[in-house]
C-alpha positions in Angstrom: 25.6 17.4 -17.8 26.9 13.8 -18.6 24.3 10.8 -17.3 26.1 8.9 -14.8 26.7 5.3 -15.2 24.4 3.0 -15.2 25.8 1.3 -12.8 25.5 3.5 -10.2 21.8 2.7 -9.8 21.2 -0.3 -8.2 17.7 -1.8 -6.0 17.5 -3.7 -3.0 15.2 -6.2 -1.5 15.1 -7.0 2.4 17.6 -6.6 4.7 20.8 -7.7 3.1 22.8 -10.9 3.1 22.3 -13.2 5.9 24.0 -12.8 9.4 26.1 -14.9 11.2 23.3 -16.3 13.6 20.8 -16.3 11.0 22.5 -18.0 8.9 23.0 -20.9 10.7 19.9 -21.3 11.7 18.0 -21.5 8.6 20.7 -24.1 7.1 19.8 -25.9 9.9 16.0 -26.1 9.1 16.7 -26.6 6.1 19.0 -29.6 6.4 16.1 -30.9 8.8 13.8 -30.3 6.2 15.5 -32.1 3.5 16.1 -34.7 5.9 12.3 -35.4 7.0 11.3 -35.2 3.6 13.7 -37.4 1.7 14.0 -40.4 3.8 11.1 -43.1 4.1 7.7 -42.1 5.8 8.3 -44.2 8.5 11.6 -42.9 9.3 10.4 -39.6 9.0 7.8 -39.7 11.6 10.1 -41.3 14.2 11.7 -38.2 13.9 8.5 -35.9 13.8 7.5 -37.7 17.2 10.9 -37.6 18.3 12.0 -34.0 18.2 8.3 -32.4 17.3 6.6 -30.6 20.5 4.3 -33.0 21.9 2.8 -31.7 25.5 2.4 -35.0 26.6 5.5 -36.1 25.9 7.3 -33.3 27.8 5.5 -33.5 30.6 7.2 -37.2 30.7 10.7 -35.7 30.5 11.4 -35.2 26.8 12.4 -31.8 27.7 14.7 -31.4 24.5 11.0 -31.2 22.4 11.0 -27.4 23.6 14.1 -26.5 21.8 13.7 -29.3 18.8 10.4 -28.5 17.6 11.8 -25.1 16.0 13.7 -27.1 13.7 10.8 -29.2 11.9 8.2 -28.3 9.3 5.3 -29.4 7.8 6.3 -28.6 4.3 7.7 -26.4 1.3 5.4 -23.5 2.2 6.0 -23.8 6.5 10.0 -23.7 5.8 9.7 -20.7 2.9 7.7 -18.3 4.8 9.1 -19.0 8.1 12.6 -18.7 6.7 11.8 -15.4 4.8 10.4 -13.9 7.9 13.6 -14.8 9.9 15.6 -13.3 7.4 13.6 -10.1 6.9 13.0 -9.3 10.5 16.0 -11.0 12.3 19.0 -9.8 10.0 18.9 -6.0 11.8 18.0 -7.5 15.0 21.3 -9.2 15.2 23.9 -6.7 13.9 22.2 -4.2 16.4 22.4 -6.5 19.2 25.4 -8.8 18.2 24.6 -12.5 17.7 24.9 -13.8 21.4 22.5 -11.5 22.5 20.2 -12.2 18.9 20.9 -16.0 19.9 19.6 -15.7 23.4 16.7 -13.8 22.3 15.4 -15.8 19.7 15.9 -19.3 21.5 14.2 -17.8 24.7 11.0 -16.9 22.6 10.6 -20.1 20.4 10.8 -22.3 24.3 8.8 -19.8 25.6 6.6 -20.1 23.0 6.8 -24.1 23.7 5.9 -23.6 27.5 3.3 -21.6 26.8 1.8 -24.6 24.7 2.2 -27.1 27.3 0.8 -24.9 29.9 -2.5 -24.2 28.1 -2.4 -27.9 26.9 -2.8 -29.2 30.5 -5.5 -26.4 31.9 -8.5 -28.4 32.8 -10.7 -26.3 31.2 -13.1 -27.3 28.2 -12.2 -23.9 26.4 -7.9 -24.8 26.9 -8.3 -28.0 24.8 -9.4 -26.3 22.1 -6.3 -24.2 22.4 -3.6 -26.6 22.5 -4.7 -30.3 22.5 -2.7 -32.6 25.1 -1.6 -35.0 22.2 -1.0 -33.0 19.3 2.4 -32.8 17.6 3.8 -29.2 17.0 6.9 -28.8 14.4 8.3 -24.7 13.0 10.1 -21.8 14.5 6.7 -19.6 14.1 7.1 -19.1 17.7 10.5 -18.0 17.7 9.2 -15.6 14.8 6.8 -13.7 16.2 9.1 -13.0 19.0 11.3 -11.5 16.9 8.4 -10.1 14.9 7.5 -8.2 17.9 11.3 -6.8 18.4 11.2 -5.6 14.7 7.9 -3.7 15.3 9.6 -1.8 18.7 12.9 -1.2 17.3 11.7 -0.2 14.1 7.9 1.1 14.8 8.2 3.5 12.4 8.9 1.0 9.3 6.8 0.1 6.8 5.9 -3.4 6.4 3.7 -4.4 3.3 0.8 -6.9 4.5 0.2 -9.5 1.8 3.1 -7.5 0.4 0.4 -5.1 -1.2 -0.1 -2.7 1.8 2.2 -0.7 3.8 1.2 -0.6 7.3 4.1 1.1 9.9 5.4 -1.7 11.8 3.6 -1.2 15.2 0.8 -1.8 13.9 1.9 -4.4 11.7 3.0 -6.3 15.0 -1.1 -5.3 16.7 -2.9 -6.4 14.0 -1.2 -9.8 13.8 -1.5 -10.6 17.0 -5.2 -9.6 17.4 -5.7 -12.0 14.3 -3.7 -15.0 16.6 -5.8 -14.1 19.2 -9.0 -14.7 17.0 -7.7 -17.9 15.3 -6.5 -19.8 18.7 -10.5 -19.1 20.0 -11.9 -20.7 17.2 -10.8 -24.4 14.8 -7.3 -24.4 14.9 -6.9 -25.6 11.2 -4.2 -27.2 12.0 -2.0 -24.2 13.1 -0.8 -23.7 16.6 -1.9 -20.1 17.1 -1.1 -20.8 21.1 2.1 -21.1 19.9 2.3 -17.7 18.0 0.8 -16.1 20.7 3.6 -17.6 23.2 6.3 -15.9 21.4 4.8 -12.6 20.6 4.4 -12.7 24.7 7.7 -13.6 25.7 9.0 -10.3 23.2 7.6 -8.5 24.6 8.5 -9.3 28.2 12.1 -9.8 27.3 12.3 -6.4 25.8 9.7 -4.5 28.0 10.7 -6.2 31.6 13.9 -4.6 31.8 15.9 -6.7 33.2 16.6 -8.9 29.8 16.6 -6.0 27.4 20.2 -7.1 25.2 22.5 -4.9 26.3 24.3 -5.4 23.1 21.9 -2.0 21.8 23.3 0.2 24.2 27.2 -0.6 23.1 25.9 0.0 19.3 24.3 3.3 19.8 27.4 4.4 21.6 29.9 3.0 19.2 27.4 4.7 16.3 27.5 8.1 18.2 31.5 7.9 18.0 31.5 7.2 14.6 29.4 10.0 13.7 31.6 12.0 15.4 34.6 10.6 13.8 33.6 11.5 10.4 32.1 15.5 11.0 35.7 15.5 12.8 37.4 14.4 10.0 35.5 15.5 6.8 35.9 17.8 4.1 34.2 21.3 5.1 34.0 24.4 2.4 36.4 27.0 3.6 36.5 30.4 3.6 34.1 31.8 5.9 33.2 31.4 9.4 29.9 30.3 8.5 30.5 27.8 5.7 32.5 25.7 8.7 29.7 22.8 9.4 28.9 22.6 5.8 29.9 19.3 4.3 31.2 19.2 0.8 30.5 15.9 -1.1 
């Protein structure tokens, strides 16, 4: 038997090329990125203070902080593994629930996320400022991630996810263990990372796509346009003839 081509075996890593929605979104960040980090220091933290999330500074009106924040990061590292994430659990999300849908969602857990840091930031409660400190400045989409972190591990429970890329861990319980390990971090010093905000977003997920009432409808038209398809092509393939038996057996 002749070896086929070499060509014919190829590998593939993550999800595919980027989507529409996804797309724009991370040249965005990244533009922001570039932005922050080539002009002068000074510059660069009016904008910080500008569009980071500050509680304080929303609870004075600057409203637009709960939608600007998820455009900001802290550095090389903050953009590279937030953007990766996007792209590895966001590209499916969106071509099975169409970009406006994908939009809403993602946008509704990274302010969500936002809220969730304000509220906890204003609780009179000794424990609460430890959470999410009244002053503190709070750039990256990590919110918005772990929302859609939490979609990836519903839709897909089933599909492996390597931890540390090492381990592969089904994606349920990819989703459980990090958000026991974001419960555990906001409890104790921070380090700097606003686990609140994580926390926020993994919430919101999972209300938007357990509540019922803001579940994307987008799925439902995909599944039914997939189940048409599949009939299209057993109606129109190439079946071994001959005998009555041999009629659902596809030749390829």
């Amino acid at each position: 038997m002749r070896r086929p081509p070499s060509r014919e075996f190829s590998y593939a890593f993550g999800p595919g090329p980027l989507s529409r929605a996804i797309k724009a979104i991370v040249i965005v960040n990244v533009v922001m990125f570039l932005l922050t980090y080539l002009l002068p220091s000074q510059l660069s933290a009016v904008i910080v203070n500008l569009l980071g999330l500050r509680p304080s500074d929303v609870l004075h009106g600057w409203i637009w902080q709960l939608v600007t924040y998820m455009f900001l990061h802290g550095g090389l590292a903050h953009i590279l593994f937030n953007m990766l994430a996007l792209w590895m659990f966001g590209t499916e999300l969106e071509r099975l629930w169409g970009t406006p849908a994908f939009v809403r969602y993602y946008f509704t857990c990274g302010v969500a996320a936002a809220v969730t840091t304000v509220v906890i930031a204003i609780l009179p409660f000794a424990f609460t400022a430890r959470l999410a400190y009244l002053g503190s400045n709070i750039i990256g989409a990590s919110g918005a991630i772990y929302g859609l972190l939490l979609a990836y591990g519903l839709t897909f429970p089933n599909r492996p996810i390597y931890m540390y890329l090492v381990f592969p861990i089904p994606a349920k319980y990819f989703v459980m263990i990090m958000g026991c390990i974001e419960l555990l971090l906001s409890t104790g010093d921070s380090g700097g990372v606003a686990h609140v905000t994580h926390l926020g977003g993994l919430v919101a997920g999972y209300f938007l796509l357990r509540g019922g009432k803001l579940r994307p409808a987008d799925e439902v038209r995909y599944r039914y346009l997939k189940w048409k398809m599949d009939r299209a092509r057993k109606k129109f393939g190439v079946y071994s003839g001959g005998r009555k038996d041999d009629w659902d057996k596809h030749v390829h």
